[in-house]
N, C-alpha and C positions, 0 to 999 in steps of 0.2 A: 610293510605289512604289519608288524608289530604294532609302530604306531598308530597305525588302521584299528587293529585291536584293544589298543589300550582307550582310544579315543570312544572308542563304542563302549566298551565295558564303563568307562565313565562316565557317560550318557545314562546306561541304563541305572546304574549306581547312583546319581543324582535325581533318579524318578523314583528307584525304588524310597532313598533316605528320604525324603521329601513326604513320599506319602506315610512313609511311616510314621514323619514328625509331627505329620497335622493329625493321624488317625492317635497315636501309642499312647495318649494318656487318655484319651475315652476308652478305650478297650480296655484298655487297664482298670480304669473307675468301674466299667458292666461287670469286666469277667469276677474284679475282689467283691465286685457286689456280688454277682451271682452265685460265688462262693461262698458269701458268709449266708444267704438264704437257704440255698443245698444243703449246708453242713444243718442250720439251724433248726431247718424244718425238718430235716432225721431228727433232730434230738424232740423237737413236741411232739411227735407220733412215738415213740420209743423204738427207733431203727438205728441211731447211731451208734459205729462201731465203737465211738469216744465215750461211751456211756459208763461200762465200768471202770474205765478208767477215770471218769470225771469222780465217778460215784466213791474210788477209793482217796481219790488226791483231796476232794470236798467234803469228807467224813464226817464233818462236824455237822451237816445240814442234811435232812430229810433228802436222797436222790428225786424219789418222787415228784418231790417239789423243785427242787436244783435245780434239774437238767432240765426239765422245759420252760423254766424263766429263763435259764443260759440260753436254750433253743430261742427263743420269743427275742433273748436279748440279740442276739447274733441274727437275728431273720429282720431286725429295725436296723442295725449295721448295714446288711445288706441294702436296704430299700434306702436309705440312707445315701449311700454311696451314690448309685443309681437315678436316685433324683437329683440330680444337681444341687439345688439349692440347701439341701439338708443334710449335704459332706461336709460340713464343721460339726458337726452333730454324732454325725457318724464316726468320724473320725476322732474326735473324744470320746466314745463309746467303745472303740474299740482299743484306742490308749489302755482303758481302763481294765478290759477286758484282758488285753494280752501278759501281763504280768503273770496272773494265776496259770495262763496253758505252760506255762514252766515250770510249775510247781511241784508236775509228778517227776521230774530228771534231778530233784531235792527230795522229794519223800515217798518218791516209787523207785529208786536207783535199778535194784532189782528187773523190776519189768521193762525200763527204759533202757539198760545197758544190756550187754555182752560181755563187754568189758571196760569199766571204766579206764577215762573219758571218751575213747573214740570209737568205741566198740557199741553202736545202736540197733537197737530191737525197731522192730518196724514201729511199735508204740514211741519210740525215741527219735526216729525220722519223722514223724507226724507231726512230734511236736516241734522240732528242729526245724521243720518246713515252715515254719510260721515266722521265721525271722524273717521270708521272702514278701508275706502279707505285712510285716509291718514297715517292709520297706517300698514296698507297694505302696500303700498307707501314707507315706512319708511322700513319696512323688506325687501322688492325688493330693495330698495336704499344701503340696506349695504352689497350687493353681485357686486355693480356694479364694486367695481376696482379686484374682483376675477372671471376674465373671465370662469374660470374652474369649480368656484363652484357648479353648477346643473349638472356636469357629473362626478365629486368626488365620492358625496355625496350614 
């Protein structure tokens, strides 16, 4: 009976891993697409929660002006991603991008901590969450020179 059970549980665990392996890096390419458009398209209409905190970490620049080229940048990331053929693009867009969203856990300690180091303000999870995009980022980056890969798979 057991191995009645084990033999089936491994059946379905071989349909389930399978479909995952052909779907999980397109999802993944939609969903970090559609996340850098969501976030981006808050920041051009002026709705983004990240606003003053961009507006204090990028001080030296007009917010006005700032945050909806960030928005406009981060909304081509997305669209980027999403279109297949313009994820190298996107993907050094967003390289370039990600360095500065760390910048306030350097010159906002304050608003990003509780308690320094491991003590995070929801502002400090925000920005902490973003190691998950650029490793996201990094597994959509190693399919870009295998055109074919997402219909292989």
């Amino acid at each position: 009976m057991l191995y009645l059970m084990k033999a089936k549980f491994d059946q379905i665990d071989t349909v389930i891993a399978g479909w995952m392996s052909r779907n999980g890096i397109r999802m993944l390419r939609w969903s970090l697409g559609i996340v850098f458009i969501w976030y981006g398209a808050l920041k051009t209409v002026g709705m983004s929660p990240a606003q003053e905190l961009v507006a204090r970490t990028v001080y030296w620049f007009p917010p006005e002006m700032f945050i909806p080229i960030l928005g406009w940048w981060e909304v081509v990331i997305g669209l980027g991603l999403i279109i297949r053929p313009l994820a190298r693009v996107a993907i050094a867009l967003l390289f370039l991008q990600m360095p500065g969203t760390f910048l306030p856990l350097i010159l906002l300690p304050d608003i990003c901590f509780t308690s320094i180091p491991l003590g995070l303000t929801i502002e400090g999870q925000y920005i902490v969450k973003n190691l998950v995009l650029i490793s996201a980022a990094i597994v959509v980056g190693g399919t870009v020179r295998d055109p074919g890969h997402e219909r292989r798979l």
